[in-house]
C-alpha positions in Angstrom: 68.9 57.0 44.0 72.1 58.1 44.7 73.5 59.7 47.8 73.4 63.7 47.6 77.1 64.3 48.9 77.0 67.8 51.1 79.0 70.6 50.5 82.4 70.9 51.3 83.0 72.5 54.9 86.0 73.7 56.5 84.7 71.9 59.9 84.5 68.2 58.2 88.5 68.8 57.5 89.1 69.7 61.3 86.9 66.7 62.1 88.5 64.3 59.8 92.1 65.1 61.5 89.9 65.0 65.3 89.6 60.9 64.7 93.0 60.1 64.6 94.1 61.6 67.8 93.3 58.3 69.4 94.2 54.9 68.4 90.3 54.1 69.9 87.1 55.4 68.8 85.9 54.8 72.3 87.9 55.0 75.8 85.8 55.5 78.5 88.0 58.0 81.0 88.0 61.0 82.3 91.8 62.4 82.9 92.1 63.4 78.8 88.8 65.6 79.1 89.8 67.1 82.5 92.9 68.1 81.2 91.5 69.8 77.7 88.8 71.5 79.7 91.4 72.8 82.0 93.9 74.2 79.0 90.5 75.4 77.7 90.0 77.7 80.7 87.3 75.5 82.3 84.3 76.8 79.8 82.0 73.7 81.4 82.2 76.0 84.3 80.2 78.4 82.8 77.4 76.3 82.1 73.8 77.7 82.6 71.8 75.1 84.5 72.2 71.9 82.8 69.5 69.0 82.6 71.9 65.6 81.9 70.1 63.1 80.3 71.7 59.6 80.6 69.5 56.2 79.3 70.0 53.1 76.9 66.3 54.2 75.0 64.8 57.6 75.0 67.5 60.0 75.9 67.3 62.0 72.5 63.4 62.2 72.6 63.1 63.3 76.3 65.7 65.7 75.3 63.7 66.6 72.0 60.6 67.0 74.4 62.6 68.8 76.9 63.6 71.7 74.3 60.1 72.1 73.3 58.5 72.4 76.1 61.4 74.9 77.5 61.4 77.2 74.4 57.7 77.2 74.8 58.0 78.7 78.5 60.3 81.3 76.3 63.3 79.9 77.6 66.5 80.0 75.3 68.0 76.6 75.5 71.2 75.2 73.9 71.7 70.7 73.8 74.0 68.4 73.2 72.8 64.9 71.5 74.8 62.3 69.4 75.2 61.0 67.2 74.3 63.0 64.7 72.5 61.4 61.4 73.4 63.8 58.4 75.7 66.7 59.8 77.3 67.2 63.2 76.7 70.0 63.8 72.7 68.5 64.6 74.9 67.5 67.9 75.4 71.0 69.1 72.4 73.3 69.2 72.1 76.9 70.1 68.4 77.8 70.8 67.2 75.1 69.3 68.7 75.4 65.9 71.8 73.1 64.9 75.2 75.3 65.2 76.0 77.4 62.6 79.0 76.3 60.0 81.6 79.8 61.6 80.6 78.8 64.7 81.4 75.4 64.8 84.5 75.9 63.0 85.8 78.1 65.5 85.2 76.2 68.1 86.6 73.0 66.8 90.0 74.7 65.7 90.3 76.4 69.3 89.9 73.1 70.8 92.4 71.3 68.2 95.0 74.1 68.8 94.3 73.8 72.4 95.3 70.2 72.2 98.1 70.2 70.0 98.1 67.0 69.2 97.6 65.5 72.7 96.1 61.7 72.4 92.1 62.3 73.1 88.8 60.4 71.4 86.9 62.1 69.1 83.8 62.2 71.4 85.9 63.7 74.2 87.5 66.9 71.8 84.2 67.4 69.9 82.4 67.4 73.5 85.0 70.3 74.6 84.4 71.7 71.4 80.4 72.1 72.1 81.2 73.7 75.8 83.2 76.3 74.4 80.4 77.3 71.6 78.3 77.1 74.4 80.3 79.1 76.6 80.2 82.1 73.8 76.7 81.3 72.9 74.3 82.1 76.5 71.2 80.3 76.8 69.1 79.6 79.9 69.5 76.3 80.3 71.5 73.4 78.7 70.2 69.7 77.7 73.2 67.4 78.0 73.1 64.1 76.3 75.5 60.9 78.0 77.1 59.7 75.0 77.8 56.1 76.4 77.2 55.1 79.9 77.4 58.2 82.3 80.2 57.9 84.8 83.2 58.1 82.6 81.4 59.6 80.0 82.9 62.7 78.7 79.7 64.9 79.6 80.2 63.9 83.3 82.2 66.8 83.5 79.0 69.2 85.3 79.7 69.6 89.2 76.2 70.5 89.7 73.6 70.2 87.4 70.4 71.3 87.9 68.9 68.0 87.6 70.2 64.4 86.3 67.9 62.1 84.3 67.8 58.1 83.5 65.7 56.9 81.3 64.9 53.1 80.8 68.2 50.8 81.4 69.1 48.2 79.2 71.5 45.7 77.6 73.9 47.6 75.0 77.4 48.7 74.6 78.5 45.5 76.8 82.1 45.5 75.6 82.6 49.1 76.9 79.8 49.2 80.3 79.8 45.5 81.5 77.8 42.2 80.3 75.2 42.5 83.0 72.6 45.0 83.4 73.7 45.7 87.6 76.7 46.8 85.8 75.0 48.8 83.1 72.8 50.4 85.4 76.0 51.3 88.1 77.6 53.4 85.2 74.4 55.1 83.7 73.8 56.2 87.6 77.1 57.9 87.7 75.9 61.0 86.8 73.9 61.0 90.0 75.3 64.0 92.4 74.8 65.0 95.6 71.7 66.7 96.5 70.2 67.0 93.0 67.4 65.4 91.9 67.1 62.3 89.7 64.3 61.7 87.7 63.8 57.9 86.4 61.6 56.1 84.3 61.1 53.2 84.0 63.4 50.1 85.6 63.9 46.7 85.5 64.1 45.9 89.2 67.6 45.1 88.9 68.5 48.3 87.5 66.4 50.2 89.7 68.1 48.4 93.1 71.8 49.3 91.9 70.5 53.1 90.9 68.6 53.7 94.3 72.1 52.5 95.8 74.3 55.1 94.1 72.0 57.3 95.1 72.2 56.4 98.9 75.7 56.4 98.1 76.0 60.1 97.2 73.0 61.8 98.2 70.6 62.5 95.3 67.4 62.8 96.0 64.7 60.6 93.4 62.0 61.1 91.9 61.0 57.8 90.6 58.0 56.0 88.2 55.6 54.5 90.1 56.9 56.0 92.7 57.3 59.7 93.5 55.3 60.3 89.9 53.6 58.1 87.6 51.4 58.7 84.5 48.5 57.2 82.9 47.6 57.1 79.3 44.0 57.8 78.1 43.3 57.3 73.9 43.9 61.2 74.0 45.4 62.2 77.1 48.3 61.8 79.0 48.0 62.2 82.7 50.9 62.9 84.8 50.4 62.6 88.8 52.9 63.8 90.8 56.2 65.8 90.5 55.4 69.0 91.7 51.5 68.2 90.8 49.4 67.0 88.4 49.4 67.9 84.6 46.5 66.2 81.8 48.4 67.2 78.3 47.9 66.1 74.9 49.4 63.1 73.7 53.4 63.1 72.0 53.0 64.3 68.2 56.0 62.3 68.2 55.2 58.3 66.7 55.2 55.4 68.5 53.8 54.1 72.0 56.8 54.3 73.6 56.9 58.1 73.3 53.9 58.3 75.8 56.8 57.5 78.5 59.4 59.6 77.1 56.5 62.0 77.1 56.0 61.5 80.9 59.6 61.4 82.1 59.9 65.1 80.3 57.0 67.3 81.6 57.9 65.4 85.0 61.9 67.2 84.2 60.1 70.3 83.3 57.9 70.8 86.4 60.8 69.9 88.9 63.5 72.3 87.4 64.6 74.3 90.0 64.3 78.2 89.5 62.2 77.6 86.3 58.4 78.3 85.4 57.2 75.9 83.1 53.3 76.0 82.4 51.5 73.5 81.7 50.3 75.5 78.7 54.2 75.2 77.6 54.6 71.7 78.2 51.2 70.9 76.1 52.8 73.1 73.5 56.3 71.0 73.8 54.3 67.7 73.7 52.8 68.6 70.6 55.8 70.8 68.6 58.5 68.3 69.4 60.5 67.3 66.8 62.9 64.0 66.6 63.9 62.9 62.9 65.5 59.6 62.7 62.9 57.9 65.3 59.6 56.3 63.8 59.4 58.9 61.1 57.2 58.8 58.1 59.4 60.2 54.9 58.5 60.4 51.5 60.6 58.4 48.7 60.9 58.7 44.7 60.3 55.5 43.3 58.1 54.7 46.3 54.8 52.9 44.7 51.8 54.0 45.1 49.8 54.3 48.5 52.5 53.0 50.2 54.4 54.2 53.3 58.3 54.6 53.8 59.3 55.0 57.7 62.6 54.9 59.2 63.4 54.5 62.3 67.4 54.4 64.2 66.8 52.5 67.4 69.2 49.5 66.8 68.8 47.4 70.0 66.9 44.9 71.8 64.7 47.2 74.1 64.5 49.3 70.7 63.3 46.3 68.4 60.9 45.5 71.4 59.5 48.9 71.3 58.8 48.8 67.6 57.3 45.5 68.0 54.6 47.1 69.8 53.8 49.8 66.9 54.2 46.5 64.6 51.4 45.3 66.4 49.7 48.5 65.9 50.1 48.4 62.4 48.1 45.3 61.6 46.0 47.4 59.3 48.5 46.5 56.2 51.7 44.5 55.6 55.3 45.2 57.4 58.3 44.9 55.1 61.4 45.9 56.7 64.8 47.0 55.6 67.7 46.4 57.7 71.2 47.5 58.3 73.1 47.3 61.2 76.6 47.3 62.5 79.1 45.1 63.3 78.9 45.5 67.4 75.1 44.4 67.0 73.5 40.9 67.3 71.1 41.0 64.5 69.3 37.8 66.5 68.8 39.9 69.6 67.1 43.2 67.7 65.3 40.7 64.8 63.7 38.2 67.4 60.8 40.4 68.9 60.0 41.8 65.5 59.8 38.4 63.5 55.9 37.7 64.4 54.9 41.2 62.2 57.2 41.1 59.6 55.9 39.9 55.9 59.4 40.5 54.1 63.0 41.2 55.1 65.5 43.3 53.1 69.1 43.0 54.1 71.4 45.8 53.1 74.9 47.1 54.1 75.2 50.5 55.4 76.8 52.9 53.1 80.4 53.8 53.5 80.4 52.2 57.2 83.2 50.3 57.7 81.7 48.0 60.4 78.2 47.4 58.8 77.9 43.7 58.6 77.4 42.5 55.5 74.3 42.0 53.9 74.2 38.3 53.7 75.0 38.2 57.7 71.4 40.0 58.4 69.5 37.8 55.8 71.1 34.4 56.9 69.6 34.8 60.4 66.6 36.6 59.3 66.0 33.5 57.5 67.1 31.5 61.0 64.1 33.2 62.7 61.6 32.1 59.4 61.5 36.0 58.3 61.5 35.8 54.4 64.6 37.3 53.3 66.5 38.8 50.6 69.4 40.7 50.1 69.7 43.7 48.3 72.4 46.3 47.3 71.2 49.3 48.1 68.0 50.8 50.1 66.7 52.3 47.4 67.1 49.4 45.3 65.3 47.4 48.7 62.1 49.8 48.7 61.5 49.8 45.0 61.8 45.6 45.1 59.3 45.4 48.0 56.8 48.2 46.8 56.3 46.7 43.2 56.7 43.6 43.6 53.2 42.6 46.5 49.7 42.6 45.5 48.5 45.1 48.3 50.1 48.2 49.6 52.0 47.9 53.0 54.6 49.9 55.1 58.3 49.4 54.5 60.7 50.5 58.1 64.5 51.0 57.1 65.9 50.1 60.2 68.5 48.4 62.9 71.0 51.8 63.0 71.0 55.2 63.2 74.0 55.4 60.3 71.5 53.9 57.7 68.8 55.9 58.9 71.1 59.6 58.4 72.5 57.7 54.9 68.5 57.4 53.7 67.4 60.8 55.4 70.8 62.3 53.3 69.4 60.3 50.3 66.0 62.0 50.3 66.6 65.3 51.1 65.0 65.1 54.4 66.3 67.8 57.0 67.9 65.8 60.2 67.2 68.7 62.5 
């Protein structure tokens, strides 16, 4: 099954000249940001109240919760999220629906002329480009995604938000935030700010010492799991104690254990926002409505066999392989083939390791016009290290049709290990991304 290949759209040319206005894809610093912004007229000034969400796992679903359960109080709400799996514009959306194509032209071409040519990263001019649609584009309130990290991340540009949250801290992006997770942890808490509140899920306790310490540092008030607020989980509840009250909701419509946290860590957001009124009528509603493609999702697949499931699923690090190990576990009911893709910055040991024990086969694939995708062979040779039973193949539609015909019973098959081979199969099958 080939690749449906989009339309042509006069924002993928202004995007395509965007990446080569700096010799790296990634340089965490403020000063080029600061400097467009101010050129710009300062549109991040003219924010509504803005919720920043910074994190290693969970950020896009608490912000995917977040928007639900705000639009559900009838609260227009704009967001920011990346990366995006099919289109960018899924990164910038205006009440809750992905920016339209005039829009986001206009916006990117401002900012590009604005520049004029000035050395900036991608992230940085497309960021700019997403305040100033925003800027022309009122909402109520505005979700704000960290890209990488949080101090010197290009979002960090808010003087005030209304409220700063950190989801669970882990190992990733080491080459760009530090090796160890103190150091992690110090730049995920640098969106912390004086005298607004941070809401935090869960921490290990190394993470959690160096994030209470910023906060000392510069004044923010916490409101901390297991601390200020926890939550319990019932097998059709979620209770939430704490944080302005007490809430029993429905559980996440979105799949997966995990998203009973993410769950948590939102309605807590929602019932401490300052000057809002969110019900918790709304934030049932959100719980339930909230939509987050790319993340455990079931799709469906020609040349899928029969009675047999296709999921994908873009988490592509440790804490993320550890969380799907858990719905692995859940899944016992029928066999666990999975297809994996990952890129070049990832150590396929580190993300394969916890989900070895629940895997029956392993396809390896490359991901599909991604320059740093490690080769297929790379994934099976330490699949095969941890005594997964490996093959590669050359496609993932070529991986699903060799697993679903070729066992005796009917089992699930999870495309996995990177968001890019995630949007590539969504793209493939016709599956909307937002």
């Amino acid at each position: 099954m080939a690749t449906r290949p989009a339309p042509p759209r006069e924002s993928d040319a202004i995007l395509a000249r965007l990446l080569d206005l700096h010799p790296k894809s990634i340089d965490l610093s403020l000063g080029r940001m600061t400097r467009l912004l101010d050129a710009l007229g300062n549109p991040e000034r003219n924010m509504p109240p803005v919720i920043h969400v910074a994190g290693t796992n969970g950020k896009g679903s608490v912000v995917a919760y977040l928007d639900a359960m705000l639009r559900a109080a009838g609260y227009r709400v704009n967001s920011y999220v990346s990366p995006h799996l099919v289109r960018f514009a899924e990164r910038i959306r205006l009440d809750g629906v992905p920016i339209a194509e005039e829009k986001l032209r206009a916006s990117l071409a401002h900012c590009e002329a604005v520049n004029d040519g000035a050395p900036i990263t991608f992230f940085e001019i497309t960021t700019a480009a997403a305040f100033h649609a925003f800027e022309r584009n009122p909402a109520d309130v505005l979700l704000l995604e960290v890209g990488l990290g949080g101090r010197l991340d290009a979002t960090n540009v808010i003087a005030r938000p209304a409220l700063t949250v950190i989801t669970p801290v882990s190992i990733d992006h080491t080459h760009y935030l530090g090796e160890t997770l103190p150091l992690i942890a110090a730049e995920k808490a640098g969106i912390l700010k004086e005298g607004v509140t941070g809401v935090i899920g869960r921490q290990e306790a190394e993470a959690d010492a160096i994030i209470e310490s910023v906060a000392d540092r510069v004044g923010a008030p916490l409101a901390r799991v297991g601390r200020e607020w926890s939550f319990e989980r019932s097998d059709s509840h979620l209770v939430v104690q704490g944080g302005n009250g007490d809430g029993r909701y429905p559980l996440p419509g979105l799949a997966g254990g995990h998203q009973v946290e993410n769950a948590a860590l939102a309605a807590v957001c929602a019932r401490l926002l300052p000057g809002f009124d969110v019900s918790d009528a709304a934030i049932a509603q959100g719980l339930r409505q909230a939509r987050w493609p790319g993340r455990l999702q079931r799709i469906s697949w020609a040349g899928l066999a029969e009675n047999w499931e296709l999921w994908v699923d873009g988490g592509h690090n440790e804490a993320a392989a550890a969380a799907l190990a858990r719905v692995a576990e859940d899944w016992a009911d029928q066999p666990l083939d999975l297809v994996v893709g990952m890129l070049n910055t990832r150590p396929p040991e580190d993300y394969l390791r916890p989900l070895a024990p629940f895997v029956r086969r392993l396809a390896a694939v490359a991901i599909p016009d991604q320059a740093a995708s490690r080769t297929a062979d790379e994934i099976d040779s330490v699949a095969r290290s941890l005594g997964i039973d490996s093959e590669t193949d050359v496609s993932v539609g070529e991986a699903v049709a060799r697993l679903s015909s070729g066992a005796a019973q009917p089992g699930r098959i999870l495309v996995c290990g990177s968001l890019y081979l995630v949007g590539s199969v969504l793209a493939t099958a016709g599956v909307p991304a937002a």
